[in-house]
C-alpha positions as CSV (number, residue, x, y, z in Angstrom):
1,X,-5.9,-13.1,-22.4
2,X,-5.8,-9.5,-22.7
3,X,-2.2,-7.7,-20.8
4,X,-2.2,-4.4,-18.3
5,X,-1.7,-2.6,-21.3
6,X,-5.0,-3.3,-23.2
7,X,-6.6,-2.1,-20.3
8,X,-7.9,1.3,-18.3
9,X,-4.1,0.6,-16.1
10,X,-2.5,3.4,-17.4
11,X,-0.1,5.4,-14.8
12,X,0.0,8.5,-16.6
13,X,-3.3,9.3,-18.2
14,X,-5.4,11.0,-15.9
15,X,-8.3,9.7,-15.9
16,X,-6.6,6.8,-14.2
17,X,-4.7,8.9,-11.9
18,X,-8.4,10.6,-11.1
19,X,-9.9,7.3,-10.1
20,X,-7.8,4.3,-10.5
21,X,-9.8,1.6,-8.8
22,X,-11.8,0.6,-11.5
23,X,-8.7,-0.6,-13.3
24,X,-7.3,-2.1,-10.7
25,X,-10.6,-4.0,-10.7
26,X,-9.8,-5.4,-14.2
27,X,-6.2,-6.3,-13.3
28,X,-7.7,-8.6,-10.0
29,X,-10.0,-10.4,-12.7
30,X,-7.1,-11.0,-14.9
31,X,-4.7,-12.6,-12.4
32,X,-2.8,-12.4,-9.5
33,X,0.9,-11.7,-11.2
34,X,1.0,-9.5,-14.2
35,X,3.8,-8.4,-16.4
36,X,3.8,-4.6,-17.5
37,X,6.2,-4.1,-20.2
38,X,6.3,-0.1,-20.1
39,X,7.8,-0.1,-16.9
40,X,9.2,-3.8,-16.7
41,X,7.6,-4.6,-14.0
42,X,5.3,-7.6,-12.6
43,X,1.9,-6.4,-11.3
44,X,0.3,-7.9,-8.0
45,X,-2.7,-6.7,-7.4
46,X,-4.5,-9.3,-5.1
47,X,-4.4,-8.7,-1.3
48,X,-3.3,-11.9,-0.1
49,X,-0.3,-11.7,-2.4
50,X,1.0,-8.5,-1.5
51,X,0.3,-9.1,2.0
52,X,3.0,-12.4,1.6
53,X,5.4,-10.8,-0.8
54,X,6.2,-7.8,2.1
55,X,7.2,-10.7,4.2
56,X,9.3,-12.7,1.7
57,X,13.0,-12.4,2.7
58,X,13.3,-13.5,-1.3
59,X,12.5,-9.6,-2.7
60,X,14.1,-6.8,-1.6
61,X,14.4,-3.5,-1.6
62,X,17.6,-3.3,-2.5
63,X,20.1,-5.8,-4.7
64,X,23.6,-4.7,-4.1
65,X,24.1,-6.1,-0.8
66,X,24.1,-9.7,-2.6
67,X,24.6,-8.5,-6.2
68,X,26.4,-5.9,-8.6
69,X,24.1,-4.1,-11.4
70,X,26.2,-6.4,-13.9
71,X,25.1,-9.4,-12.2
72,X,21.8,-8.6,-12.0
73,X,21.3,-7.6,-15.0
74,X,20.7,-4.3,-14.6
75,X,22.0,-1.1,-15.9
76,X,24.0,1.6,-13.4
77,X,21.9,4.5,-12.7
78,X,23.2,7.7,-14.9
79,X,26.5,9.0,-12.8
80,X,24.7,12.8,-12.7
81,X,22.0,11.2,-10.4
82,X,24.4,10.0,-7.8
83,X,23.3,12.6,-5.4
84,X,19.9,11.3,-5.3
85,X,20.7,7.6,-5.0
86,X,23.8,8.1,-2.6
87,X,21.0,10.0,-0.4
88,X,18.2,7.4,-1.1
89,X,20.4,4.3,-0.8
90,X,21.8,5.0,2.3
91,X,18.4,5.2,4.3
92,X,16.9,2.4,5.9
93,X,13.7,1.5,3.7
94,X,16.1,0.8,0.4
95,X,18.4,-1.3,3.1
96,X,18.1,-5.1,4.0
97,X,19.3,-7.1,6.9
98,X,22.3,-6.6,8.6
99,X,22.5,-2.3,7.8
100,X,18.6,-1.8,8.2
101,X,18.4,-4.1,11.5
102,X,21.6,-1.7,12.9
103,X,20.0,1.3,11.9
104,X,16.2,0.8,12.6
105,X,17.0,-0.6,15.7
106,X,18.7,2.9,16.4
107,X,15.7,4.6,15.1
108,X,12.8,3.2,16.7
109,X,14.1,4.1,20.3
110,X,12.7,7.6,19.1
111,X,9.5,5.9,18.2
112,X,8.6,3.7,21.0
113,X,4.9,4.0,22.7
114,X,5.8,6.0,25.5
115,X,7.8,8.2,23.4
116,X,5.2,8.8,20.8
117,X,2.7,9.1,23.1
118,X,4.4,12.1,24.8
119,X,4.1,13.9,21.6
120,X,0.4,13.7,21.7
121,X,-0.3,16.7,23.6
122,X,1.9,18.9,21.3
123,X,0.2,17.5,18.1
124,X,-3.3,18.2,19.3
125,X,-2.5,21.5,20.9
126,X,-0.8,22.8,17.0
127,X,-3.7,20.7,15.2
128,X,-5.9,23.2,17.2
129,X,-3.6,26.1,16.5
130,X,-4.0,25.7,12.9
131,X,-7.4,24.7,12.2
132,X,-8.4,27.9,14.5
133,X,-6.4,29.9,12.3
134,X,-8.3,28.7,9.5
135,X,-11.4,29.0,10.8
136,X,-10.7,32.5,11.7
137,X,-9.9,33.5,8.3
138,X,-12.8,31.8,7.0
139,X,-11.3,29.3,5.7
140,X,-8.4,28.7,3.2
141,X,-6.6,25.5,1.6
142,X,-6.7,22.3,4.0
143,X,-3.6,21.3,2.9
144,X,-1.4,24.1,2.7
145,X,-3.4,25.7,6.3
146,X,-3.1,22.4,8.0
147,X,-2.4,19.1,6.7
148,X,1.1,20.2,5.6
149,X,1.8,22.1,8.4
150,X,1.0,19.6,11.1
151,X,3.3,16.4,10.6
152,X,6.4,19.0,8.5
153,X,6.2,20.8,12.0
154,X,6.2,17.3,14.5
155,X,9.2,15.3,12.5
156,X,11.3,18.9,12.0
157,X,10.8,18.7,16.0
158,X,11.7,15.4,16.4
159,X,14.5,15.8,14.7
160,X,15.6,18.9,16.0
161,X,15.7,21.3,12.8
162,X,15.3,24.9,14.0
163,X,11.7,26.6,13.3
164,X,13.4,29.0,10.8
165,X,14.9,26.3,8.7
166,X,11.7,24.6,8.4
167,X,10.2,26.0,5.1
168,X,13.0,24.6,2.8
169,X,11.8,21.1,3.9
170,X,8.4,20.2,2.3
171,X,9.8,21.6,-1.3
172,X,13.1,19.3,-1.3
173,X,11.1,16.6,0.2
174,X,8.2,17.3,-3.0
175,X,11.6,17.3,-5.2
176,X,13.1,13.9,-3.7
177,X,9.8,12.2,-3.8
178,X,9.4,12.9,-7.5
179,X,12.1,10.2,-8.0
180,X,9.7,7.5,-6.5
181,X,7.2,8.0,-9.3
182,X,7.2,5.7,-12.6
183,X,9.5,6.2,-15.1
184,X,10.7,9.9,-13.7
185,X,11.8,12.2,-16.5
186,X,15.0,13.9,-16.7
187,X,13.5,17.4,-15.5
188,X,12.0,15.6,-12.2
189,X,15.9,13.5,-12.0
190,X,17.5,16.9,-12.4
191,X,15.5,18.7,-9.7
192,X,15.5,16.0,-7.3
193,X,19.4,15.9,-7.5
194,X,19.6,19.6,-6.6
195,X,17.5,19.0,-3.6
196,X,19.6,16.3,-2.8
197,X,22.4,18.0,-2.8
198,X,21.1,20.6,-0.9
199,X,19.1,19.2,1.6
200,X,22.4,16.9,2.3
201,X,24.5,19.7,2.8
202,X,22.1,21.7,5.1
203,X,21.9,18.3,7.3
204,X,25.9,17.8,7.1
205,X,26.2,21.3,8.8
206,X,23.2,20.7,11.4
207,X,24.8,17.7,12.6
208,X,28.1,19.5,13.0
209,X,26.4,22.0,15.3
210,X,25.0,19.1,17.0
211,X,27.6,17.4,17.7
212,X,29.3,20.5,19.3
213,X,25.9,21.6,21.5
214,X,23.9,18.2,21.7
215,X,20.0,18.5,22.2
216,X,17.0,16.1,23.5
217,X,15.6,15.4,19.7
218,X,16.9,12.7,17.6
219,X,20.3,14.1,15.7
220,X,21.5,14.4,19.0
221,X,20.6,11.0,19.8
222,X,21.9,9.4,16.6
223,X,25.2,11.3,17.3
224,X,25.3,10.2,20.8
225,X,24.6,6.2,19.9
226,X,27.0,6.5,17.4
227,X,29.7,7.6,20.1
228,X,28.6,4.8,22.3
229,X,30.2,2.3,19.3
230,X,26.3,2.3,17.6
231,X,28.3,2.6,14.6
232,X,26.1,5.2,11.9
233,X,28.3,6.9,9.2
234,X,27.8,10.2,8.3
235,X,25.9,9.3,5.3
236,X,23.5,6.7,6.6
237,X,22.6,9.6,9.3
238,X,21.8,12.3,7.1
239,X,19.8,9.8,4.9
240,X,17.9,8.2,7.9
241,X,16.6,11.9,8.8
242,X,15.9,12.5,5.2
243,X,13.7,9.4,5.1
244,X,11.9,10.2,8.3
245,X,11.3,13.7,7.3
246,X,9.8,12.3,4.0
247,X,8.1,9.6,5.2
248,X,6.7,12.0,8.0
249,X,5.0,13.8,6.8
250,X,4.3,13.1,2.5
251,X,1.5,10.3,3.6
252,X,0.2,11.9,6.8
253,X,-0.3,15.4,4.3
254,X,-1.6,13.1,1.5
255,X,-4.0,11.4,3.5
256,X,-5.5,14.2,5.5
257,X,-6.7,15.8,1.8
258,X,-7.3,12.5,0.3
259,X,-9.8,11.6,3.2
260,X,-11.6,15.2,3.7
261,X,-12.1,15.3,-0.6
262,X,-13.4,11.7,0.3
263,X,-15.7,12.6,3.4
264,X,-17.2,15.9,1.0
265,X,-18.2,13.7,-1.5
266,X,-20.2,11.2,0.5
267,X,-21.8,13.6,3.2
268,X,-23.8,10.6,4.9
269,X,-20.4,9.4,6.6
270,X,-19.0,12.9,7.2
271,X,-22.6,13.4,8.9
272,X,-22.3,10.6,10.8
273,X,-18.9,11.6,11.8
274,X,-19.8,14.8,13.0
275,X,-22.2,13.5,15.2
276,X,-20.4,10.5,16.6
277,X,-16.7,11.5,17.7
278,X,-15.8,8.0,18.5
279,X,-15.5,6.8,15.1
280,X,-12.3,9.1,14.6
281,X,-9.9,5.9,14.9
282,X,-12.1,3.7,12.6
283,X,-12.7,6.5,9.8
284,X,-8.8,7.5,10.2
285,X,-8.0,3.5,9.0
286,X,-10.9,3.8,6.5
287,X,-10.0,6.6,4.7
288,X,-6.3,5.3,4.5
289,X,-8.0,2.0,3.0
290,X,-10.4,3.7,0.5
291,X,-7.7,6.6,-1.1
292,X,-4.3,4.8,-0.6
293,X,-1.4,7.6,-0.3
294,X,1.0,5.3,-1.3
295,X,-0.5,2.9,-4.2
296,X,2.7,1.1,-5.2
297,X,5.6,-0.5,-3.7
298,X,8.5,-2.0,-5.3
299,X,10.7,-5.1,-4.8
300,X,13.2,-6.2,-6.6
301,X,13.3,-10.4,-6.8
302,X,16.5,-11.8,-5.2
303,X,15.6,-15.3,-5.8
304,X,13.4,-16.8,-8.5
305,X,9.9,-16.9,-6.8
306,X,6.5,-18.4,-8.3
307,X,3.3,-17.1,-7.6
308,X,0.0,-18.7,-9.0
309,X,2.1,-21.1,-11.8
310,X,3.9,-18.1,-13.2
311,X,7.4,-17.8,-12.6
312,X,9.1,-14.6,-11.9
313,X,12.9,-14.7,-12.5
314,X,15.8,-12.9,-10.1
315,X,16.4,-10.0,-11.5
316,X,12.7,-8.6,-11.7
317,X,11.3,-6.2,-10.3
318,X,7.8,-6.5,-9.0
319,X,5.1,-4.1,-8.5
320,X,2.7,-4.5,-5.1
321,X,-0.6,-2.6,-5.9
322,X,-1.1,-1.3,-2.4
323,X,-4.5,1.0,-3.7
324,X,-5.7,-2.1,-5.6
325,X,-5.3,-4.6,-2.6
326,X,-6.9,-2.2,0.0
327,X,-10.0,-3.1,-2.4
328,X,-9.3,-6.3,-2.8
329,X,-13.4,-7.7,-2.3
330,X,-11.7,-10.9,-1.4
331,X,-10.8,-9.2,1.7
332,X,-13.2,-6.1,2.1
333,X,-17.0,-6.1,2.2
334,X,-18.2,-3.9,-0.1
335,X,-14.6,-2.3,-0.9
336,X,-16.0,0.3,-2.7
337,X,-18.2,1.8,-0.6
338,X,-17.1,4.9,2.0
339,X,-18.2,2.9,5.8
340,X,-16.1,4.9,8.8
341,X,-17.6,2.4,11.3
342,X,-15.9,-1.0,9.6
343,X,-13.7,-2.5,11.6
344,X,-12.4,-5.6,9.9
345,X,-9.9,-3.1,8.3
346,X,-6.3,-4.9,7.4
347,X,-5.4,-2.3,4.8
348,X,-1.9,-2.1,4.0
349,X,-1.1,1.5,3.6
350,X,1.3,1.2,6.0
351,X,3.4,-1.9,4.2
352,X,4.7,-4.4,6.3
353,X,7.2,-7.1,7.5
354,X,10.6,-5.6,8.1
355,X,9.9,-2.4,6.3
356,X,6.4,-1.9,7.6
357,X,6.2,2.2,8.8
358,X,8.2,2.7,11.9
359,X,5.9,6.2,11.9
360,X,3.0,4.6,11.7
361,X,1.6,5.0,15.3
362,X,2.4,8.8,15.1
363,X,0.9,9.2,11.6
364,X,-2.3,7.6,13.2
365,X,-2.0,10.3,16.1
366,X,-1.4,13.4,14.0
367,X,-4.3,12.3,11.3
368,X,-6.8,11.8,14.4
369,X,-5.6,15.2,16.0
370,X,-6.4,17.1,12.7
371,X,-9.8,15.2,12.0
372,X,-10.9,16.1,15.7
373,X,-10.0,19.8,15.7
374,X,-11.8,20.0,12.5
375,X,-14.8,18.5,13.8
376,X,-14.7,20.0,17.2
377,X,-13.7,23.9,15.7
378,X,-14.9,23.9,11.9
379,X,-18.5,21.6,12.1
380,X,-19.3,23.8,9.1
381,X,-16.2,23.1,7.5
382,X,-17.0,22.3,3.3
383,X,-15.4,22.4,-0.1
384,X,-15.2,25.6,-1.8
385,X,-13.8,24.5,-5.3
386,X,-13.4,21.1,-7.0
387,X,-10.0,20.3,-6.5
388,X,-7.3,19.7,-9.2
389,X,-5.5,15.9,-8.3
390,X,-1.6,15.7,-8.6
391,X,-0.5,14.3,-11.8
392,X,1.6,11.6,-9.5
393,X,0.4,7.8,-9.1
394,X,2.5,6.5,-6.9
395,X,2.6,9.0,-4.3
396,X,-1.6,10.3,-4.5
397,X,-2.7,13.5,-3.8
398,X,-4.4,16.2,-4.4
399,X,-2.7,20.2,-5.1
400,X,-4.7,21.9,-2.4
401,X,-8.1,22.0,-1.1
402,X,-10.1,24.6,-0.9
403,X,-12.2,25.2,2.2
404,X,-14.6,27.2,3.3
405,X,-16.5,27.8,6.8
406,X,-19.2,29.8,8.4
């Protein structure tokens, strides 16, 4: 039987990073656990399988609330990182039960229904804003003009970080989420440390001001919880906003281009878009499905687990294939095909069990809000250059897109 590495799976070569499906085709056919020796990691690639392994309390995202690196075999992470993996380890997505039950519970009181619902009118209204803007200049890049714009602008609000601070965010977020790639070289360690260290220290200072003239957005009501003996250190504040200001916006920016480059090249669904408005909240799901933003997800194996007679041993670390199980033809019709009217659609680009996207219902609302003022104010809206794809896997997008309209 031939392994991942005889075949097109290849996360840095880019002609897989152009158009990985086809070789996550391959790795389906071959089986549904995989063992990929130049990252040590076990593949999953099968739908079903992922869809289980989010929900088995047996992986994690972390190991050191149950285990040292010496015990599980693993080696310390270089001592000039610790910026990054202080930040990082303190947030809620690399934390298990009890510290991310205390902390997302604190969390998702800012992202409840109601609460997230409120926000719609402000979304749509700077969705509008934007895209005008670009349609008045005739047109411009889609992602720098208004799918970066959009969800940096709505969590940096949330949160409560003052208009003027607001540029410095996207780049240390860009510098941060370097680390989540495979195998990051020293260059992309060094500069995600900086930001790190820097984004850290601009939050440390914010929540000092906060805490001496409290607001209505979310520091303040972190701050105020943790008064009320909802314990939050220091630390696991600054890296719960880090994480929501990364996870805020890098899919929701990722997706917007991902889906419009998607829609140009199969103008038989953007038609059918244009002319039919309802299908906004099914295309918004398919487009997710069919150009995953986030096409991997790690766990590390707490507990010896089997899956399909192999046996994967505590210590692993497994890979879940997000972009290969949202074409998983075992569970889509047809999954390579473009169709913004399907609606047996459970893609998993939002995770799920206890770390599934606490964002995900705003994501949903901001991607809708900047589809609909594109149809509704740019109905001429088209590509103007072929655009050049990030070098990235795991996080996948593109470096811009050039628009044009009129």
């Amino acid at each position: 039987m031939a392994a991942p590495s005889d075949l097109a799976f290849d996360p840095w070569a880019p002609a897989f990073v152009a158009d990985p499906y086809p070789a996550y085709a391959e790795l389906r056919a071959l089986g549904r656990v995989l063992y990929y020796e130049p990252t040590d990691q076990w593949l999953v690639p099968h739908h079903a399988d992922v869809s289980a392994l989010l929900r088995d309390r047996r992986l994690g995202r972390t190991y050191r609330h149950r285990f040292t690196h010496e015990d599980f075999g693993r080696t310390a992470p270089p001592p000039e990182h610790e910026p990054f993996h202080t930040l990082n380890d303190h947030g809620m997505l690399d934390l298990e039960p009890p510290d991310h039950t205390r902390i997302r519970r604190l969390v998702s009181k800012a992202f409840t229904p109601r609460t997230v619902e409120q926000l719609v009118p402000y979304v749509r209204g700077l969705a509008g804003e934007l895209v005008s803007r670009l349609v008045e200049a005739g047109g411009g890049d889609l992602l720098r003009d208004v799918a970066e714009p959009l969800p940096v602008a709505v969590i940096a609000q949330m949160l409560g970080i003052p208009e003027a601070d607001r540029a410095q965010l996207r780049p240390w977020s860009a510098d941060i989420c370097g680390m989540y790639e495979l195998n990051p070289s020293q260059e992309t360690a060094r500069k995600a440390v900086r930001a790190s260290v820097e984004f850290s220290a601009y939050l440390r200072e914010l929540i000092a001001r906060r805490r001496k003239e409290p607001g209505e957005d979310l520091i303040s009501g972190l701050i105020a919880a943790h008064d009320e003996g909802d314990r939050l250190t220091e630390q696991e504040m600054i890296s719960t906003c880090v994480l929501l200001l990364n996870a805020g916006h890098e899919a929701t920016v990722n997706a917007t281009v991902n889906g419009w480059w998607a829609l140009f090249r199969h103008p038989d669904q953007l038609a059918a878009l244009r002319a039919d408005r309802s299908l906004v909240p099914s295309a918004v799901e398919e487009l997710m499905r069919y150009d995953t933003p986030l096409q991997l997800f790690e766990r590390w194996v707490l507990d010896e687990i089997e899956i399909d007679g192999t046996t994967v041993p505590r210590g692993a670390e497994i890979a879940m294939l997000f972009g290969s199980a949202n074409h998983d033809p075992a569970v889509f019709d047809a999954p390579e095909e473009l169709d913004l009217t399907r609606r047996d659609n459970p893609h998993i680009s939002f995770s799920a069990g206890i770390h599934y996207c606490i964002g995900a219902p705003l994501a949903r609302i901001e991607l809708a809000a900047s589809m609909t003022a594109l149809l509704e104010l740019a109905p001429t809206l088209r590509p103007a250059a072929e655009p050049e794809r990030k070098p990235n896997f795991v996080i996948r997008g593109l470096e811009g897109l050039s628009v044009e309209v009129g």
